[in-house]
C-alpha positions in Angstrom: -28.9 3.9 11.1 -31.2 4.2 8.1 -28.3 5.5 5.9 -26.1 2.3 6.9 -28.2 -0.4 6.0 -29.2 1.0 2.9 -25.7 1.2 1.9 -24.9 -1.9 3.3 -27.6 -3.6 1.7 -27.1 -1.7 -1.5 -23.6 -1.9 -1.9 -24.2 -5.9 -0.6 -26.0 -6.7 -3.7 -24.5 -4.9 -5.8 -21.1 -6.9 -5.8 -22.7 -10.0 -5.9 -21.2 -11.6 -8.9 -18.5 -8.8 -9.2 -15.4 -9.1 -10.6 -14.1 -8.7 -7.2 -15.6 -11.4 -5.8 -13.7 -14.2 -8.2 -10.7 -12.6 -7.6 -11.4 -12.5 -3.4 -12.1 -16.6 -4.3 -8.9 -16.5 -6.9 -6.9 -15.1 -4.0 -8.4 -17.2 -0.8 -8.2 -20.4 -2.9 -4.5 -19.9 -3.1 -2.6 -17.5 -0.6 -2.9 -17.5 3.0 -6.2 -15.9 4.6 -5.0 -13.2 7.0 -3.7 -11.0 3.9 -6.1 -11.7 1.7 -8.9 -10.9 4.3 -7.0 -7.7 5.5 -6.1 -6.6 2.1 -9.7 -6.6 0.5 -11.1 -5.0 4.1 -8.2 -2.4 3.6 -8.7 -1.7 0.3 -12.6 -1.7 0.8 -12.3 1.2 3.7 -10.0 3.0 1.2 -12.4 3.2 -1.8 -15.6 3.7 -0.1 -13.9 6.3 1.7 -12.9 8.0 -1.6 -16.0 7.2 -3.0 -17.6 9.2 -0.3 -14.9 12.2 0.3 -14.3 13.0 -3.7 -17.6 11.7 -4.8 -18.0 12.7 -8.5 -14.4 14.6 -8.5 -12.5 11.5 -8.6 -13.8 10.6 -12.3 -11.5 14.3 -13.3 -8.9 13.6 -11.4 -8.4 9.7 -12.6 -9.5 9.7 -16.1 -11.2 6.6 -16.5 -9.1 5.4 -19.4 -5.7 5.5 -17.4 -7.7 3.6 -14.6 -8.9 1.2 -16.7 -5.2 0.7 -18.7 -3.2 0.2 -15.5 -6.0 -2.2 -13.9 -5.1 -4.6 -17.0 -2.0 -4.2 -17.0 -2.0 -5.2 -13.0 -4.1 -8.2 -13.7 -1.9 -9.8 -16.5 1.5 -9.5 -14.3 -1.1 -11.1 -11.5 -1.6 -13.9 -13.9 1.8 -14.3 -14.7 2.8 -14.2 -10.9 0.5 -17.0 -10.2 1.0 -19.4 -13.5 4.7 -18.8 -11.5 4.6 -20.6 -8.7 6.8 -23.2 -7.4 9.2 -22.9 -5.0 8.9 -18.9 -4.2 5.2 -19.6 -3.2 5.6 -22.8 -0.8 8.4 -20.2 1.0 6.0 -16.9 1.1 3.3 -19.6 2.4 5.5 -21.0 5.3 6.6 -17.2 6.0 3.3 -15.6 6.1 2.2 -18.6 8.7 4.5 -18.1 10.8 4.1 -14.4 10.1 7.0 -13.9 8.9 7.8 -10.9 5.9 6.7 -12.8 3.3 3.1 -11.6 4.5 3.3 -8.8 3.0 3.7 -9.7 -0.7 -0.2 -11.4 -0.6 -1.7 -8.3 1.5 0.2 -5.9 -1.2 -1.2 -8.4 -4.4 -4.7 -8.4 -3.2 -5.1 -4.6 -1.8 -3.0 -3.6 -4.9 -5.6 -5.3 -7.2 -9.0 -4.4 -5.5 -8.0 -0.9 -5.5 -7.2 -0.6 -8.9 -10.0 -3.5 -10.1 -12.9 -1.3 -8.1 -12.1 2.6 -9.1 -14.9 3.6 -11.3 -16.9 0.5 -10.4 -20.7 0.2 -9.8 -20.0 -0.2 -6.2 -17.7 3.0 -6.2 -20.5 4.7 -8.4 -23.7 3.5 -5.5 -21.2 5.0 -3.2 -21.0 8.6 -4.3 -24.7 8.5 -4.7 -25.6 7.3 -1.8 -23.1 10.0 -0.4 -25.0 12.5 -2.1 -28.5 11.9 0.0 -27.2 10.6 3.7 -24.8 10.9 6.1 -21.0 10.4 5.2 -20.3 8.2 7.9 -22.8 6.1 8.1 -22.1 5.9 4.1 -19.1 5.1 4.6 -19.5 2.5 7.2 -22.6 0.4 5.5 -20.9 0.3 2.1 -17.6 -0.9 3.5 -19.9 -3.4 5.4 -21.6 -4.6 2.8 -18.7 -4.7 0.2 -16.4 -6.6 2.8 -19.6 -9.4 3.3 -20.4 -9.8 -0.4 -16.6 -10.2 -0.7 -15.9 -12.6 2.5 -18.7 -15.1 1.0 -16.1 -15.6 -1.7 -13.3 -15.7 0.6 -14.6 -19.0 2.0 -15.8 -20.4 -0.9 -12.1 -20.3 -2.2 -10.6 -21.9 0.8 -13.1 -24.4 0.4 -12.0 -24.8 -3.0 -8.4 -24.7 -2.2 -8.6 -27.5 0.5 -10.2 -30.1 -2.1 -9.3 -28.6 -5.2 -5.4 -29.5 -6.7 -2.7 -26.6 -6.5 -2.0 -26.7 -9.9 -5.5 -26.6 -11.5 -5.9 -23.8 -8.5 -3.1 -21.7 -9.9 -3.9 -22.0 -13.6 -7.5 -21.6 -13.0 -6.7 -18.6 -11.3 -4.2 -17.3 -13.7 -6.8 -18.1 -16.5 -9.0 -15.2 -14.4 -6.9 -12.4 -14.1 -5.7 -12.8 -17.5 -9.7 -12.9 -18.9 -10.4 -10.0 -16.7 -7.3 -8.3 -17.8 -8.7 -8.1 -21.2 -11.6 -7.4 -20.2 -10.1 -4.1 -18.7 -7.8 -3.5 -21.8 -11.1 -3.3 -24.3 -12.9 -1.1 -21.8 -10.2 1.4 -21.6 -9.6 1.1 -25.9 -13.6 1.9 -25.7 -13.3 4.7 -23.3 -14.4 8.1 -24.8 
């Protein structure tokens, strides 16, 4: 029990004011909250999971400048698909309420994204160390916890936003974000050794 709550706790704070949480608010404030929810809890499990399993073997296998390159690249064809919007949005909207296949396209964006956004992150990092000292499981299962509630605090402060906030300002605020961070992730990985 000890070994979940520290990770929960540690892994809690330590995505507090992550780049994950604006993009969990990004994605809340403007796509339908099933898959944004059940991607980010998807992808969570994933990478804690890694994070855990491969611990410190992960950073050979997926060299961190490849990582980095193909997270920016990610988050600029995210901004361009959001300063997109119109017509193709109001129909994946009306789909995914009715739960229909156009579902799939927000689950896919936002597990797509934190996958690639997190690999290598601090969280990832508190992960394999915590690994290192306590039991996987309950590694596994407090840093999932905690990562999914830092990250579902933001979820509701975007729909929050979204309901009082104007579309358009929504989706160019948003696209605004993924292109910062995309740069953001471009000069990492030209600064990566």
């Amino acid at each position: 029990m000890e070994a979940f709550l520290v990770s929960a706790a540690v892994v809690f704070v330590a995505e507090i004011g992550d780049k994950s949480q604006l993009m969990a608010l990004s994605f809340a404030a403007r796509l339908p909250l099933l898959p944004v929810v059940a991607g980010i809890v998807c992808a969570t499990a994933l990478l804690t999971g890694l994070s855990v399993v491969v611990g410190n073997v992960a950073a050979d296998l997926i060299p961190a400048r490849a990582a980095l390159a193909v997270s920016a690249a990610l988050f600029a064809a995210f901004g361009l698909w959001t300063l997109r919007g119109g017509e193709e949005d109001d129909e994946e909207d009306k789909l995914s309420d009715q739960g229909g296949t156009g579902s799939r396209l927000p689950f896919f964006a936002v597990f797509a994204t934190f996958t690639l956004a997190e690999l290598g992150d601090k969280t990832m990092l508190a992960t394999v160390t915590l690994a290192a000292n306590a039991p996987a499981l309950a590694t596994w299962a407090g840093a999932t916890t905690g990562m999914v509630g830092a990250n579902l605090l933001a979820v509701g402060l975007g729909r929050a936003l979204g309901a009082a906030v104007p579309q358009r300002l929504l989706r160019v605020g948003s696209a605004v974000l993924f292109f910062a961070v995309a740069a953001l992730l471009a000069v990492q990985a030209v600064r990566v050794d």
